[in-house]
Steps between C-alpha positions, in 0.01 A plus 500: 500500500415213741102501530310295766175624424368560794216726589533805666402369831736240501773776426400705789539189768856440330606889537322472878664178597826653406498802690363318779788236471770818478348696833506112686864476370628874666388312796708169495823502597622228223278559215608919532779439261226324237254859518540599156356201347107498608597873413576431159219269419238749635677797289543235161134430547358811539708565170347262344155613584556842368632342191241256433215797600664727251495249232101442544486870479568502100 
């Protein structure tokens, strides 16, 4: 699994930035077609997250 190691912070701005890039995309006529993409970085990150919290866990 691809790890960036980047602190939990920093994963939190990505997950933000891409749900703030998906709600500016619903709004532009062009980039509409694109939407799933910000989409899918803020739901692979947030994966991630949980992943990398539940491995600190053991």
């Amino acid at each position: 699994m691809l790890c960036l190691d980047l602190t939990f912070s920093e994963w939190r701005v990505l997950i933000v930035l891409g749900l703030l890039a998906t709600t500016g995309m619903l709004y532009h006529k062009r980039l509409r077609h694109f939407v799933l993409l910000p989409s899918c970085v803020a739901f692979a990150s947030g994966l991630a997250l949980v992943m990398m919290n539940l491995e600190a866990m053991k």
